[in-house]
TISE-615521 format. One record per residue: x negated, y negated, z of N, C-alpha, C, O in turn; residue in one letter. Coordinates in steps of 0.02 Angstrom, whole numbers, padded with zeros to 5 digits, always signed. Layout:
N
XYZXYZXYZXYZa
...
END
This chain:
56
+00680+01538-00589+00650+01476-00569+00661+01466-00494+00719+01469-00474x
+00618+01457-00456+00607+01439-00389+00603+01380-00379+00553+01351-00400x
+00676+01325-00327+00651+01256-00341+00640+01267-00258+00675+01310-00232x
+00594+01231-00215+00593+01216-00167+00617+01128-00145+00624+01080-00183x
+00622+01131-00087+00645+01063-00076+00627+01036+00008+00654+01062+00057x
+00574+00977+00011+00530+00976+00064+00560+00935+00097+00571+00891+00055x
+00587+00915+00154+00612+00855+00182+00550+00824+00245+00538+00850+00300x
+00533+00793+00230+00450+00739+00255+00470+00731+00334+00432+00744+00381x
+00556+00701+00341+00578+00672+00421+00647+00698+00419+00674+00674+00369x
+00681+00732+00448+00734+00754+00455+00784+00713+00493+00844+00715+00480x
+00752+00666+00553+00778+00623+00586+00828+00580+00530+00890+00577+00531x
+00785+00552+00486+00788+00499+00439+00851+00537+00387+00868+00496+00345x
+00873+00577+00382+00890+00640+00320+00991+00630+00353+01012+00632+00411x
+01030+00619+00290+01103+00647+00326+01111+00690+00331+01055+00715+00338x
+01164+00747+00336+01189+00798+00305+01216+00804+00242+01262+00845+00234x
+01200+00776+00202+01202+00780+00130+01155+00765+00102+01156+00763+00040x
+01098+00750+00136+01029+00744+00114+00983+00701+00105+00922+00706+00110x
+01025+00646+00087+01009+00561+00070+00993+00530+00128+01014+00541+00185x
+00942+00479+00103+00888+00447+00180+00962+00394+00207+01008+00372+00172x
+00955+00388+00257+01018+00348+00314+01019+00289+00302+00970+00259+00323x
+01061+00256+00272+01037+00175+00246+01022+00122+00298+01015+00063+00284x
+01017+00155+00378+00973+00090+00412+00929+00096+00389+00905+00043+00368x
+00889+00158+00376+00820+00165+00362+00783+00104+00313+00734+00067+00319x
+00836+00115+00262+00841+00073+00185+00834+00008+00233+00776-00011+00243x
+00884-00028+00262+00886-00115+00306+00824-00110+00325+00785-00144+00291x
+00794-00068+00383+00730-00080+00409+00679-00076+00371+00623-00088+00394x
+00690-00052+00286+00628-00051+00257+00636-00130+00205+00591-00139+00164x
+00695-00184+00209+00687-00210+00192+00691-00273+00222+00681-00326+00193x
+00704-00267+00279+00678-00324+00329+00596-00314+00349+00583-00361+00386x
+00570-00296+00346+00491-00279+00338+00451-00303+00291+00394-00328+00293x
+00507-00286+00226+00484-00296+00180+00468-00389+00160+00428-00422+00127x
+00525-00399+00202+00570-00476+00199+00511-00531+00256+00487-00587+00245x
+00507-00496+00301+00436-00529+00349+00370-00523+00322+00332-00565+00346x
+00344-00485+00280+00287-00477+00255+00303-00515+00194+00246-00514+00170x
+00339-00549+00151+00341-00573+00111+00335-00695+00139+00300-00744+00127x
+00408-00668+00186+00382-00736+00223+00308-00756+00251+00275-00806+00237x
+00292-00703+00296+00216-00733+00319+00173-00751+00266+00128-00792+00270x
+00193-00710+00205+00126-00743+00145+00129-00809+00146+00083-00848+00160x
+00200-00825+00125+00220-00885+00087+00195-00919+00153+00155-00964+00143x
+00211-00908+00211+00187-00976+00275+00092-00961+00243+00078-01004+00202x
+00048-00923+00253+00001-00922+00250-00024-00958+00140-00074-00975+00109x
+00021-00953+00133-00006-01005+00059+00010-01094+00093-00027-01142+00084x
+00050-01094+00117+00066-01161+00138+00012-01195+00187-00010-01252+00183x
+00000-01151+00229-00025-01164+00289-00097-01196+00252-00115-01255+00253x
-00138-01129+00212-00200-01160+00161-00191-01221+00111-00230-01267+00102x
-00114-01207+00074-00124-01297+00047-00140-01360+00095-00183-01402+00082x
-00092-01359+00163-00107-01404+00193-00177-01410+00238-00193-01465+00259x
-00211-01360+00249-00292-01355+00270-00328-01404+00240-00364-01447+00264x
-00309-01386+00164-00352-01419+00100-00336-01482+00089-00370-01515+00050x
-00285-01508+00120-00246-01593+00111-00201-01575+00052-00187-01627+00021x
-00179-01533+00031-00144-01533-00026-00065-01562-00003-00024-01528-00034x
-00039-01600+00031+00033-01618+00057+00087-01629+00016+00124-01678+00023x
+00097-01579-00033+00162-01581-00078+00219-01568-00043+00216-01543+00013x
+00263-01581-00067+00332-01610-00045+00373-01520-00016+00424-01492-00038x
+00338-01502+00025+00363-01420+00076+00432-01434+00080+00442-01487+00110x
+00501-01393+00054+00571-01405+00050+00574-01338+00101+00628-01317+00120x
END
């Protein structure tokens, strides 16, 4: 059996192989801003519409 094994970014890669866990932070602060801007952009359209519920 022949397993090969491809590494995509080497930058990103330890020496033990596993992706570098800033990588992991920066993919979830990204993740964390793209999730806020929705929520401002649902808000932003309730209040377009006059909808003025009680924004905590």
């Amino acid at each position: 059996m022949n397993d090969k094994c491809v590494v995509l970014n080497a930058k990103k890669m330890n020496f033990d192989g596993k992706l570098d866990f800033s990588f992991y932070l920066l993919m979830l602060q990204y993740m964390m801003i793209l999730n806020l801007s929705s929520a401002m952009q649902v808000q932003m359209k309730m209040l377009a519409c006059g909808n003025h519920p009680r924004l905590l």
